[in-house]
C-alpha positions as CSV (number, residue, x, y, z in Angstrom):
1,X,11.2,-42.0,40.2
2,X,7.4,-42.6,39.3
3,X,5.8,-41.4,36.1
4,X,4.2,-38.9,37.7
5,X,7.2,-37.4,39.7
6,X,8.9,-36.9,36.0
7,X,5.7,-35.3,35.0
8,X,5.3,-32.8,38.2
9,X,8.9,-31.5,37.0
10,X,7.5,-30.4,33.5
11,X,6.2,-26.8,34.7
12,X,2.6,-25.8,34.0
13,X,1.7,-23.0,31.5
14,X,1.6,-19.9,33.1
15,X,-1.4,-18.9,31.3
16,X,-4.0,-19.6,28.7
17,X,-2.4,-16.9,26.4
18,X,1.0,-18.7,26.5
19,X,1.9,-20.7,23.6
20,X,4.2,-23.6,24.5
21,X,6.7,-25.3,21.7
22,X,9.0,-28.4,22.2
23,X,11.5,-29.9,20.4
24,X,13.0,-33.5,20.7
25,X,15.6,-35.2,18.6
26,X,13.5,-38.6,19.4
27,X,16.3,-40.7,17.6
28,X,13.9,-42.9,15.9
29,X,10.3,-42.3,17.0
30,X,9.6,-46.2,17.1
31,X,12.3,-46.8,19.8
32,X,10.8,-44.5,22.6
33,X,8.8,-47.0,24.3
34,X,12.1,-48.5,25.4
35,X,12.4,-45.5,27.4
36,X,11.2,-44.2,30.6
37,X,9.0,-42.4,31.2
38,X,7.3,-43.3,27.3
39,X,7.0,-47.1,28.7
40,X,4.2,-47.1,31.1
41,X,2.4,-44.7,28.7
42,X,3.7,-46.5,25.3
43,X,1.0,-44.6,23.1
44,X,1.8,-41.5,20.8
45,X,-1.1,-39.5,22.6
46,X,0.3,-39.9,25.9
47,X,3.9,-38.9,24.1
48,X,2.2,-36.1,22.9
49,X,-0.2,-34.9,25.9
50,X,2.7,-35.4,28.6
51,X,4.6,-32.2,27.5
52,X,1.6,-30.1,28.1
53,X,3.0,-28.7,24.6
54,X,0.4,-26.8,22.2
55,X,3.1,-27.1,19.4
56,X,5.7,-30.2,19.1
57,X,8.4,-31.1,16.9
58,X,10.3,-34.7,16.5
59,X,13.2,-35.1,14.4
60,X,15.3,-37.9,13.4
61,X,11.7,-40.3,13.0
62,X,13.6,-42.6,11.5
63,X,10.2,-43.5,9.3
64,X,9.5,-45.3,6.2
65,X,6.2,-45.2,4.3
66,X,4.5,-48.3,5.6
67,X,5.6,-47.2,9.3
68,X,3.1,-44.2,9.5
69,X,0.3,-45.4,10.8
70,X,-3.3,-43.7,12.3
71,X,-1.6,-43.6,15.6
72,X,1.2,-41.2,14.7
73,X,-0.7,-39.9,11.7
74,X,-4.1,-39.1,13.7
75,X,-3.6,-38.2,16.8
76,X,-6.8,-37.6,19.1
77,X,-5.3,-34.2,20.4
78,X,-3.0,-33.0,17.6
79,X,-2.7,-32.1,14.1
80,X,0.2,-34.4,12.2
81,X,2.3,-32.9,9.7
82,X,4.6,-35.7,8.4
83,X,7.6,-35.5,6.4
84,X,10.4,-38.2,5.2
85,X,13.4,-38.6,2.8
86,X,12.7,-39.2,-0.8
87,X,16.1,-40.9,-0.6
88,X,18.2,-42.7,1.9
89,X,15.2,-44.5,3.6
90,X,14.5,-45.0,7.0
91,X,16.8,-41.9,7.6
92,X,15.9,-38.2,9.2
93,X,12.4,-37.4,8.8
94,X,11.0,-34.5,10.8
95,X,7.1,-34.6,12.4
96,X,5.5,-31.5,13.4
97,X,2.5,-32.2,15.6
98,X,-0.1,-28.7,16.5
99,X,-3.0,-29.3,19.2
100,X,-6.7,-28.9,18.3
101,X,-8.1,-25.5,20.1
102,X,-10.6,-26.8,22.6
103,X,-13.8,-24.9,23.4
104,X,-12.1,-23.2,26.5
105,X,-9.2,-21.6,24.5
106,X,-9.0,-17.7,24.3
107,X,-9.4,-16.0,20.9
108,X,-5.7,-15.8,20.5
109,X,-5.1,-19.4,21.7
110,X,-7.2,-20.5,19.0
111,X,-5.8,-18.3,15.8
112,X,-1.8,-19.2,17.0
113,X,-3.2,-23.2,16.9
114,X,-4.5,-22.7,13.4
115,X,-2.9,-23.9,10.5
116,X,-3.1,-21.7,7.8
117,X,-0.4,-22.9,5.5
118,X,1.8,-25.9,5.6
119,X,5.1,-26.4,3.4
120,X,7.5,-29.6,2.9
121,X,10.7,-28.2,2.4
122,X,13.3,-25.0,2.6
123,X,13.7,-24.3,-0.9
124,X,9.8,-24.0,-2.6
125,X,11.3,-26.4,-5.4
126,X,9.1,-29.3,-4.0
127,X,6.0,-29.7,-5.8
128,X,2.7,-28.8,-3.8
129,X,0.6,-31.7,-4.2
130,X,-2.6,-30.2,-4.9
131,X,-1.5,-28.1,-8.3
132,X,1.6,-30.6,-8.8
133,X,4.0,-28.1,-9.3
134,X,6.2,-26.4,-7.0
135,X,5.7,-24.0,-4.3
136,X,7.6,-21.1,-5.9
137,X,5.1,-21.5,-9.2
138,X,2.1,-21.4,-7.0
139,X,3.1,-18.2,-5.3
140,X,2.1,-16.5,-8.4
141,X,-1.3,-18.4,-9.2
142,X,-4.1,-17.0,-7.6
143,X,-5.4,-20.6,-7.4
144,X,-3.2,-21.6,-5.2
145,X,-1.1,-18.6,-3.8
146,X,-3.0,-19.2,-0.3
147,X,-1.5,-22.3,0.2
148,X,2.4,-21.2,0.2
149,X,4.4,-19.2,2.5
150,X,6.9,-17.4,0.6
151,X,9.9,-16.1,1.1
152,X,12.0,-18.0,-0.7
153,X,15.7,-18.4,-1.1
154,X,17.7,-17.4,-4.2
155,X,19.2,-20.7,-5.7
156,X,20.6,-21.2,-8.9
157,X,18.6,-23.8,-10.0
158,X,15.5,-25.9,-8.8
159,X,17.9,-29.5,-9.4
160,X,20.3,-28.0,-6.3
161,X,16.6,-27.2,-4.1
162,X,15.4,-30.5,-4.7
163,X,18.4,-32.5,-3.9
164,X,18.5,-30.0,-0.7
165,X,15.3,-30.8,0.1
166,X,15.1,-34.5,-0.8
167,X,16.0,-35.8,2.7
168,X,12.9,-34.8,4.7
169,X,14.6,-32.5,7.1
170,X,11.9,-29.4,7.3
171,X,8.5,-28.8,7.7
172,X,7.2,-24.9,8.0
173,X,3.6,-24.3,9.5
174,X,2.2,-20.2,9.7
175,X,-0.6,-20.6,11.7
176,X,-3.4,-17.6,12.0
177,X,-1.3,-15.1,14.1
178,X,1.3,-14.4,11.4
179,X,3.7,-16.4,12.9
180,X,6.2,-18.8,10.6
181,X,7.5,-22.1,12.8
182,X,10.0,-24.0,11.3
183,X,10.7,-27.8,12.6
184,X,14.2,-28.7,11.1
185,X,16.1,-31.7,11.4
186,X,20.2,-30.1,10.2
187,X,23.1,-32.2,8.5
188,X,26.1,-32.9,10.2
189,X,28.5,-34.4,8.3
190,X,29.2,-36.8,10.5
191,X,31.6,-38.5,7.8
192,X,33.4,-35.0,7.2
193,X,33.0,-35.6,4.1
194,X,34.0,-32.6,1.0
195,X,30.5,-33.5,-0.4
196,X,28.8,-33.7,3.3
197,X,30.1,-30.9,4.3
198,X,28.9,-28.9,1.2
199,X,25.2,-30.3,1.6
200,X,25.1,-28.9,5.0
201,X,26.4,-25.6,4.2
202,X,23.3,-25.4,1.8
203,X,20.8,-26.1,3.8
204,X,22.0,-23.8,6.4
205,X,22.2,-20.9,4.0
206,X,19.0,-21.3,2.4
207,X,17.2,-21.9,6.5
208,X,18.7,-18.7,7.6
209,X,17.9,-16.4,4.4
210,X,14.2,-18.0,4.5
211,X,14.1,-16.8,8.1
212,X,15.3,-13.0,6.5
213,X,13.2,-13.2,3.8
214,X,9.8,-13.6,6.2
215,X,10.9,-11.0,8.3
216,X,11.2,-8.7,5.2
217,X,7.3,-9.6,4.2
218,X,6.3,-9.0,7.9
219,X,6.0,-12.4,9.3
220,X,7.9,-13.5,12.7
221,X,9.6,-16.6,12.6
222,X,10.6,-19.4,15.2
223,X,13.3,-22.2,14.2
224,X,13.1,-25.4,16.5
225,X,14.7,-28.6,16.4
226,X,18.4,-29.9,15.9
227,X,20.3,-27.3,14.4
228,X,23.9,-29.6,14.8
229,X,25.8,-26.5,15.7
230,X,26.8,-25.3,19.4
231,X,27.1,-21.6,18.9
232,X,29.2,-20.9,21.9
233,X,32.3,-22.4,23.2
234,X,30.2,-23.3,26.2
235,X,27.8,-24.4,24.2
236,X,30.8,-27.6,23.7
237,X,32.1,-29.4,26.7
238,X,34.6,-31.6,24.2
239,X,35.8,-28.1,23.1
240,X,36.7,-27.2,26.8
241,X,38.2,-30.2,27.5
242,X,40.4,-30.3,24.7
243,X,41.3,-26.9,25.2
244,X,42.1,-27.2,28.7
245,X,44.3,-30.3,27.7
246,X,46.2,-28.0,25.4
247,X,46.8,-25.8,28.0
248,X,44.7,-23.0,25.7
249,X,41.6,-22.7,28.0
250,X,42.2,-21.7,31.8
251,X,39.5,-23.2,34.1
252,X,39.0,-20.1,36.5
253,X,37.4,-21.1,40.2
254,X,34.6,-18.7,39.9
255,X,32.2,-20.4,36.2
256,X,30.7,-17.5,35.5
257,X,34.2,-15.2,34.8
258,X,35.0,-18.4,32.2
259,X,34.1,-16.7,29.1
260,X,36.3,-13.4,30.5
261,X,38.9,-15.4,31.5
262,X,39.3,-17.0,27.9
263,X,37.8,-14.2,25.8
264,X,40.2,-14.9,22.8
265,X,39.4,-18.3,22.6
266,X,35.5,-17.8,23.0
267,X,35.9,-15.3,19.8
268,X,37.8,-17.9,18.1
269,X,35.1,-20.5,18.5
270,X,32.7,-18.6,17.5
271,X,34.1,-18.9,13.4
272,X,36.3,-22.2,14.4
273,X,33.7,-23.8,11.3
274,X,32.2,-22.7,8.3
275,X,29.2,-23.8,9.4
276,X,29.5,-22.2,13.0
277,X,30.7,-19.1,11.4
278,X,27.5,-19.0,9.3
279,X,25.3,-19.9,12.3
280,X,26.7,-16.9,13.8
281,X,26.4,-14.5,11.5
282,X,22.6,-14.5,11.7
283,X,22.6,-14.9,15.5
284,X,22.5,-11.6,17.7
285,X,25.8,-12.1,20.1
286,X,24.3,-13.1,24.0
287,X,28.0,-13.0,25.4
288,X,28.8,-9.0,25.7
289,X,31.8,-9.3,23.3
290,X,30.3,-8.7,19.9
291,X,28.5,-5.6,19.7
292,X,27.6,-5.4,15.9
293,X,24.3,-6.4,14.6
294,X,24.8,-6.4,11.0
295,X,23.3,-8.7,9.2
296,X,21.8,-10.1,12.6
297,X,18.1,-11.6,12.5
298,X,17.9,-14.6,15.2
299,X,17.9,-14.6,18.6
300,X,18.8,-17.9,20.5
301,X,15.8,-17.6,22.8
302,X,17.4,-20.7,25.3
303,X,20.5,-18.9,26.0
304,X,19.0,-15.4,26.3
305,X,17.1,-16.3,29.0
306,X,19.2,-18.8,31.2
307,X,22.3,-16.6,30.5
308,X,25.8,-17.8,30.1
309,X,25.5,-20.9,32.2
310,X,27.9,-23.8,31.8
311,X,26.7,-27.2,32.1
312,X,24.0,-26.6,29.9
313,X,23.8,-29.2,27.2
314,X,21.2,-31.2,24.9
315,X,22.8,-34.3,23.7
316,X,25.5,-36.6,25.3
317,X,27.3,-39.4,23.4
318,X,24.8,-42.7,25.1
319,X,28.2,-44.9,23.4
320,X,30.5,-43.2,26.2
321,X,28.0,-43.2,28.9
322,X,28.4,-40.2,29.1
323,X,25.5,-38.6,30.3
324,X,25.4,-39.7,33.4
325,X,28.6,-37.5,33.6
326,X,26.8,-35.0,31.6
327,X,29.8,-34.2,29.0
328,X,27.7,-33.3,26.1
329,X,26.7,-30.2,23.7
330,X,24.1,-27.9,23.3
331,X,23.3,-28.4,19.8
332,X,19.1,-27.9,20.2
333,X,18.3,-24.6,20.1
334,X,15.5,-22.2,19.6
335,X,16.0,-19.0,17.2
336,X,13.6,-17.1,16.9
337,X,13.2,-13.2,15.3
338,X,13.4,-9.9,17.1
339,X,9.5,-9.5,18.3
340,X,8.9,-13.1,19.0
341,X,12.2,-13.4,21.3
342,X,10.6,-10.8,23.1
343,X,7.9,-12.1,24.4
344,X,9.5,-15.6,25.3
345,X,8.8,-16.4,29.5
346,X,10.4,-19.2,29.8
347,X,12.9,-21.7,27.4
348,X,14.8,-24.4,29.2
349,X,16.3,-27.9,28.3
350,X,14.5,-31.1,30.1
351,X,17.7,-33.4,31.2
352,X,15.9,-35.3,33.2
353,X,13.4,-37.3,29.7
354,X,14.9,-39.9,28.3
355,X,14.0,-41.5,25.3
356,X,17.1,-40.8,22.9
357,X,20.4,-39.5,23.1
358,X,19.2,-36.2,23.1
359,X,16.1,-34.5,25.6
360,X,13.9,-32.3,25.0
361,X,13.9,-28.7,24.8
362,X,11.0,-26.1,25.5
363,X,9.9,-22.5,25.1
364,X,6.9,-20.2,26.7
365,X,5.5,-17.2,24.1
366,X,3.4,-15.1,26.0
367,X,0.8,-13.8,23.3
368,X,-0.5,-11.2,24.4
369,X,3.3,-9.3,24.4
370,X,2.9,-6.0,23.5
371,X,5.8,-6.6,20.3
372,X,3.2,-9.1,19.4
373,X,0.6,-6.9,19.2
374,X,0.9,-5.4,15.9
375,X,2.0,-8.7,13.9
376,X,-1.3,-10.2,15.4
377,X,-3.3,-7.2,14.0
378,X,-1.8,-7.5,10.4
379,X,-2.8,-11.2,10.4
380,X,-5.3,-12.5,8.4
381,X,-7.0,-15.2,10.1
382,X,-9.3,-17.8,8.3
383,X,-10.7,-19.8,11.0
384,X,-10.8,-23.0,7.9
385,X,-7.7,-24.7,7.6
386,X,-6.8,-25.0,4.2
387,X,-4.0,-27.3,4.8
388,X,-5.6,-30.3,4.9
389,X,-3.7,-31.8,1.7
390,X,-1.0,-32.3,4.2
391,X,-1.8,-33.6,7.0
392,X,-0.7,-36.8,7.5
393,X,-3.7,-38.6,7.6
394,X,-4.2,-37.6,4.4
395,X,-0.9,-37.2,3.0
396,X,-0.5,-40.8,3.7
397,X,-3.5,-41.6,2.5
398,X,-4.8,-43.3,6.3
399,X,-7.8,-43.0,8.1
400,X,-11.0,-42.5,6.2
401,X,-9.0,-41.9,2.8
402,X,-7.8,-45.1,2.5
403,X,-6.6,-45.9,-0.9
404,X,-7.8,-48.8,-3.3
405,X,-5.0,-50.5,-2.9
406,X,-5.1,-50.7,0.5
407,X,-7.8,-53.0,0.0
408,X,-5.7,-55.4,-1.6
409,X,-2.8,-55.1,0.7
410,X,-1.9,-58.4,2.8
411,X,-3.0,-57.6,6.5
412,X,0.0,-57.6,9.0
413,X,0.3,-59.9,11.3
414,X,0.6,-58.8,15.4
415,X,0.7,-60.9,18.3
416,X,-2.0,-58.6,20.7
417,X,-3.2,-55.0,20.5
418,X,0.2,-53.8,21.3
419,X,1.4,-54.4,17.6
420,X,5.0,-54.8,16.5
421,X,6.4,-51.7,17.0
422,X,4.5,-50.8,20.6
423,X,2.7,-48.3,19.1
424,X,-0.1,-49.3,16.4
425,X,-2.4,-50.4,18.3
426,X,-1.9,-48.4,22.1
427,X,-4.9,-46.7,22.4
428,X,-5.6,-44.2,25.3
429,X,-8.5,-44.7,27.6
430,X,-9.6,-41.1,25.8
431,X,-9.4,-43.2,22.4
432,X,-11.2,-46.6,23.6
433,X,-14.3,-44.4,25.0
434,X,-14.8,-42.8,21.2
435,X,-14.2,-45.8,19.4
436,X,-17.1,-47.4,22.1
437,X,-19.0,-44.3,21.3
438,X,-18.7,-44.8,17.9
439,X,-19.8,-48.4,17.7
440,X,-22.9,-47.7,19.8
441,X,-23.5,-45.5,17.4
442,X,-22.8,-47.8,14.4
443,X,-25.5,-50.2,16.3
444,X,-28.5,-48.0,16.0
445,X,-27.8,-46.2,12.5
446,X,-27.2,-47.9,8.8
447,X,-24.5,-49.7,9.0
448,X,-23.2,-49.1,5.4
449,X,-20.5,-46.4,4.9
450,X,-20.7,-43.4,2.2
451,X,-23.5,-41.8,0.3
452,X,-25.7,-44.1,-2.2
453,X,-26.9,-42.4,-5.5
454,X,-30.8,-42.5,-5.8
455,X,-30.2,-42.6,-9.4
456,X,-30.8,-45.7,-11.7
457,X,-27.5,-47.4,-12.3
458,X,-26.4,-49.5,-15.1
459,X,-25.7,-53.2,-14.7
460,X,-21.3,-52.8,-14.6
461,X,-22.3,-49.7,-12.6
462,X,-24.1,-51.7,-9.7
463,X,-21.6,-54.7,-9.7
464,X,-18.7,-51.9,-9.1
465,X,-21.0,-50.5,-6.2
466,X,-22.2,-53.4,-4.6
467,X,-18.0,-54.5,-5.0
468,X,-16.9,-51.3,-3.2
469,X,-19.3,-51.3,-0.3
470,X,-17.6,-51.4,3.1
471,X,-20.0,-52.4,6.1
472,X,-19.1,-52.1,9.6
473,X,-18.0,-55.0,11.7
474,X,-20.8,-55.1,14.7
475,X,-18.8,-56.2,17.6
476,X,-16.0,-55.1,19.9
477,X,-12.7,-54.8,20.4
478,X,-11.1,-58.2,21.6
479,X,-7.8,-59.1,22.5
480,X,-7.5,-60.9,19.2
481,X,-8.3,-57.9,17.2
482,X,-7.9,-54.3,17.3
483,X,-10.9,-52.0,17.9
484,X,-12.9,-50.8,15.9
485,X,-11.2,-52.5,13.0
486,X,-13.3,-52.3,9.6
487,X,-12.9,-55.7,7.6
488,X,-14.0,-55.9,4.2
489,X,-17.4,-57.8,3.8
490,X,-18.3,-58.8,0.4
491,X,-21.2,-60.7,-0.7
492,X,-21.6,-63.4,-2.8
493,X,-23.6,-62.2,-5.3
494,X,-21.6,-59.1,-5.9
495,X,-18.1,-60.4,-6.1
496,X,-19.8,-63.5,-8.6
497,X,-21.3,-60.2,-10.7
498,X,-17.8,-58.4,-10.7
499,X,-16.0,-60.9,-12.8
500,X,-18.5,-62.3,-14.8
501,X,-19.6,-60.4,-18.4
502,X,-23.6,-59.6,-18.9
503,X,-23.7,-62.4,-21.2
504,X,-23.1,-65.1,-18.6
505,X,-25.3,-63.4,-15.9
506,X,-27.2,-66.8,-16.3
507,X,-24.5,-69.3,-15.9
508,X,-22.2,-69.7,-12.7
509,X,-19.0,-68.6,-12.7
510,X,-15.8,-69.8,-12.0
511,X,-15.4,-66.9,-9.3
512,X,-18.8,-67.6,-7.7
513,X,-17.9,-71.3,-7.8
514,X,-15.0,-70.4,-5.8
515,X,-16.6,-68.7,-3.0
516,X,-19.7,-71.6,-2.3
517,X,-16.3,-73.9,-2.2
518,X,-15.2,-71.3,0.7
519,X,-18.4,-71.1,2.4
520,X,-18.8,-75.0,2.1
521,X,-15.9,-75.4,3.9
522,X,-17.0,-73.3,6.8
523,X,-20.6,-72.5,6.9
524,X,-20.5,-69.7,9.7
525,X,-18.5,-67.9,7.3
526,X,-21.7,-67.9,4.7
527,X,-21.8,-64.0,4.2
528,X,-17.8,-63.1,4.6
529,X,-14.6,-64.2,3.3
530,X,-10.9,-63.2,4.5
531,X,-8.5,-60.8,2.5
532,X,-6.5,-63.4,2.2
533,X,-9.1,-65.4,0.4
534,X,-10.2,-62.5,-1.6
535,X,-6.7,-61.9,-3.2
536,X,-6.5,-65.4,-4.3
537,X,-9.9,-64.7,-6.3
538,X,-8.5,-61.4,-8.0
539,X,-5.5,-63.1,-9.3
540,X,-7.6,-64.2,-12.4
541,X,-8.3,-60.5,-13.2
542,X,-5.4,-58.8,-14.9
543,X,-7.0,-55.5,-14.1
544,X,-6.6,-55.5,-10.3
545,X,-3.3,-56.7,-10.4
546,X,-1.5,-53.3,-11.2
547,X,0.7,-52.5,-8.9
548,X,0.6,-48.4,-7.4
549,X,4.3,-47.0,-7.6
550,X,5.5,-44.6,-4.2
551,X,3.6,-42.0,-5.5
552,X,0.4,-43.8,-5.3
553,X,-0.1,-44.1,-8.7
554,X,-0.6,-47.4,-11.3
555,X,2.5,-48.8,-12.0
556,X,3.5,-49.0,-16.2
557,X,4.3,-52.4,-17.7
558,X,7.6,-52.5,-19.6
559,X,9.7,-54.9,-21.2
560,X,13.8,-55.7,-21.0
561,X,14.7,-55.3,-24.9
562,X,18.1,-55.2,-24.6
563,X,19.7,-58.0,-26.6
564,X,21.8,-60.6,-24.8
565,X,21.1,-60.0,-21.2
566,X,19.3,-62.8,-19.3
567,X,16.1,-61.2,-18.4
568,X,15.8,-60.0,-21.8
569,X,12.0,-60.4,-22.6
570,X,11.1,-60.4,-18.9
571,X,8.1,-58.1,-18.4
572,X,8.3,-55.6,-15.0
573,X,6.3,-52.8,-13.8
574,X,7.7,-49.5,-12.8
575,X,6.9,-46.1,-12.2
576,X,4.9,-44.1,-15.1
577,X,6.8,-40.8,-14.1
578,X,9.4,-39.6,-16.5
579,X,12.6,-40.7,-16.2
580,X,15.8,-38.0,-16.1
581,X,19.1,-39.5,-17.2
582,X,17.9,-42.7,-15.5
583,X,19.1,-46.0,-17.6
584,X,17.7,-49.7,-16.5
585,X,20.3,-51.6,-15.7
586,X,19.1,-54.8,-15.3
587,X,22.1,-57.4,-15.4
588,X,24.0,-55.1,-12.9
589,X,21.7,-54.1,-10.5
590,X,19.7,-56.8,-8.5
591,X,16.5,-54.8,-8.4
592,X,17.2,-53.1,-11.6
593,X,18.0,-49.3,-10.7
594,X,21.1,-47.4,-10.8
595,X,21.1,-46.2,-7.5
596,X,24.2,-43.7,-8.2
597,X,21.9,-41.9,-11.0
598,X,19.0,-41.9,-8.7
599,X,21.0,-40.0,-6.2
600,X,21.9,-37.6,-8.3
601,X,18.8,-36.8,-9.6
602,X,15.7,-34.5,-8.6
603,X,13.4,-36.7,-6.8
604,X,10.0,-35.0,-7.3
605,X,8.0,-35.3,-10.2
606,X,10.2,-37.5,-12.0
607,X,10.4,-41.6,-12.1
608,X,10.2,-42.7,-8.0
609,X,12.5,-45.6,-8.4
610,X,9.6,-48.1,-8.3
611,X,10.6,-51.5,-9.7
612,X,9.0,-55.3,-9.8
613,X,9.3,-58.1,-11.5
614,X,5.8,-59.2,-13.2
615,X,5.0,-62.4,-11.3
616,X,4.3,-65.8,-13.3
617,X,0.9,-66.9,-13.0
């Protein structure tokens, strides 16, 4: 089967009112090249753009820091929201990706793709970056009390929201029709653990009465992504089967009188877990046996629509093979609130996209639903997002916002334009036309970045200016070297300036004596020198050489000053935050953390477990 034959099975909108969401568990984002269809078109654009989605959610990214790159981060098409666990690295992580209106889109196309407000987290106990405190303190500033959602979950205390919101398993957009959508990434317990199993039951809780609590302040809401609970006992095909084994489950010949047939058993499923029973107690019944709707909010918008079909699952176990067989679960679902469900057309799984052990699951709103009608008029759309603090570009400081110690960064190392991981450097023929375009442009116009002041500068003021001027490469993309790639060009007489006092301005330096040994060397290389080359000079300033901790922000130098250990008197930088209950073990530990106290403390605005040895010069 061809690309495009998997692509012809992915049904077109019906209409440029509908608003189309898809979830995928991608089971580490980095591994779905490996996968077909995502080989032939390896880049995150293509990923994106195949779906024909306007709003997409992947969990389980699988994503450190220094993996989020521009081509995840800053999509052509799409809007990147981007979070990942303060602890347990490498883990969860959930991306929630929104496409830019184009000039063709309807009115009400355009205000359900705006962002409005963007929040990290279930609780509001994480800190909003902007006003660096949390979400629930900025709901009553007027500053910023546009910025957060609201309807927050009663918890006892904000150390119990942080620590359920430290593993970066939820991101919640509202976007300009009034409507909440919230991308989650569940627990499992997959190590049925006491402590596991009491984590999970948290976050559940605190999903579900969010959900309640923005249907109380008028708002509809939509929850997409990996839930890791199969509602139904069809919903379980190991269930079945080990009920049939037991001789509790009948198989009738006719599928669709299962449930009758074994109507005791389906009740009993239903509550067969604490976390199934509290999945079910928010979720309107879709089987005909439960007629109460106390206490009911969700409807699972998959189910309602497909009905009570068996067969129907999300995720297989790829160790058993057995997919193939399709013996799996339905644990991806869609719930949404009462006026939203209404005016779904279509929701669906996609068996046939691979890419992880789970596929992909879809939903069709129709907007212009007359349930909709008055939550759209109650709206207040700004057509300016003010959510720009979190988009990824930005968030991760990528792009145009590039940090200053980015600069000083050692460059990685790929063998073609490809890049390591498949992805950093696949650009679309889309993307290699406006980076053209944009070097054309570069050709014809100044080709220094940024504004210049008119006004006189002092003498340190110039040398820091002339230092922090970034000119454009004039060429193109080659095979050797990704396009439109800026490199750092620095001139002679700036750098020489940077490190030498006014006093000397007459006398060469040791720094500018450095550089003529460089240029010596190679003469075509008269008005440039590598990073490489340019970290080596900036080891003799003690100013530059300040680490930034994870929270992008200068490292503190400390001391060991406890007597008789064997680093005592070693210097070592570390975060500047705070600290709570956090001790430096240093003879223990081999980086110097206690990693059982960092676990058990909030994660936010304290200390972000930052450690390094100062380096002998």
């Amino acid at each position: 089967m061809s690309h495009e034959d998997v692509k012809d099975k992915i049904p077109a909108k019906p209409s440029d009112q509908c608003l189309r969401l898809v979830s995928f568990n991608v089971n580490g984002v980095k591994t779905l090249k490996n996968y077909y269809p995502w080989n032939e078109r390896p880049g995150y654009d293509e990923a994106l753009t195949f779906m024909k989605a306007d709003i997409i959610t992947f969990q389980e990214l699988k994503l450190q820091r220094n993996d989020i790159d521009t081509s995840i981060a800053n999509p052509i098409d799409y809007l990147s929201f981007i979070t990942i666990p303060q602890k347990r690295k490498g883990y969860s992580g959930v991306g929630i990706f929104v496409r830019k209106p184009t000039s063709d889109c309807s009115d009400i196309m355009r205000k359900a793709l705006t962002v409005e407000k963007v929040e990290e987290g279930i609780t509001g106990y994480l800190h909003l970056k902007k006003a660096q405190k949390s979400y629930r303190d900025c709901i009553d500033d007027e500053r910023y009390e546009d910025l957060c959602i609201g309807g927050y979950p009663d918890l006892d205390n904000s150390v119990e929201g942080r620590h359920i919101d430290s593993e970066g398993r939820c991101i919640l957009i509202e976007v300009g029709i009034g409507l909440v959508i919230i991308a989650v990434y569940c627990p499992a317990n997959s190590g049925s653990t006491e402590e596991g199993e009491e984590f999970r039951l948290s976050f559940l809780q605190c999903l579900f009465e969010r959900a309640r609590n923005l249907l109380a302040l008028g708002k509809q809401v939509v929850i997409l992504g990996d839930i890791n609970v199969s509602p139904d006992l069809i919903d379980s095909d190991e269930s079945i089967s080990d009920g049939l084994t037991a001789g509790k489950i009948k198989k009738p010949y006719d599928p669709a009188n299962f449930e009758k047939e074994n109507k005791d058993q389906v009740t009993a499923f239903k509550t067969s877990t604490k976390a199934r029973k509290l999945l079910n107690a928010y979720l309107y019944d879709t089987s005909g046996m439960d007629a109460r709707h106390d206490g009911k909010v969700l409807h699972d918008v998959t189910r309602e629509i497909q009905g009570r079909k068996l067969k129907m699952y999300s995720v297989w176990n790829t160790q058993k093979n057995n997919r193939p067989m399709n013996i799996g679960s339905r644990i991806d679902l869609f719930l949404a609130t009462t006026d939203i469900a209404r005016s779904a057309l279509e929701s669906d799984i996609w068996p046939f996209l691979y890419g992880s052990d789970h596929c992909p699951i879809f939903c069709d709103f129709d907007l212009s639903n007359q349930h909709l009608s008055s939550l759209i008029e109650r709206s207040h759309y700004n057509s300016r997002c003010s959510c720009k603090h979190l988009q990824a570009k930005h968030y991760y400081c990528l792009g145009n916002d590039r940090s200053i110690a980015s600069f000083f960064k050692k460059p990685e190392k790929t063998d073609s334009l490809s890049g390591t991981d498949g992805f950093k450097f696949a650009y679309s023929k889309k993307r290699k036309d406006t980076e053209v375009t944009r070097m054309k442009h570069d050709l014809s116009s100044s080709s220094e970045l940024g504004y210049r002041s008119r006004k006189h500068l002092k003498r340190s003021q110039q040398n820091l200016s002339a230092f922090l001027s970034v000119k454009r490469v004039r060429s193109f993309p080659s095979q050797k070297e990704p396009p439109c790639e800026k490199k750092l060009i620095v001139s002679q007489e700036a750098v020489s300036s940077l490190f030498v006092a006014e006093s000397e301005s007459d006398t060469e330096s040791e720094s500018n004596y450095a550089i003529s040994n460089i240029t010596e060397q190679n003469p075509r290389r008269k008005n440039t020198i590598s990073a490489r080359e340019f970290n080596k000079l900036l080891k003799s300033s003690t100013s530059m050489g300040t680490p930034f901790c994870y929270h992008d922000e200068p490292c503190v130098l400390r001391t060991v000053k406890k007597e008789g250990s064997k680093n005592f008197g070693k210097k070592f930088w570390c975060c500047g935050r705070h600290s709570r209950n956090l001790s430096w073990n240093l003879t223990d530990q081999k980086d110097g953390h206690d990693h059982n106290d960092l676990l058990k403390r909030p994660l936010d605005e304290y200390e972000c477990g930052f450690f390094k040895w100062v380096s002998k010069m």
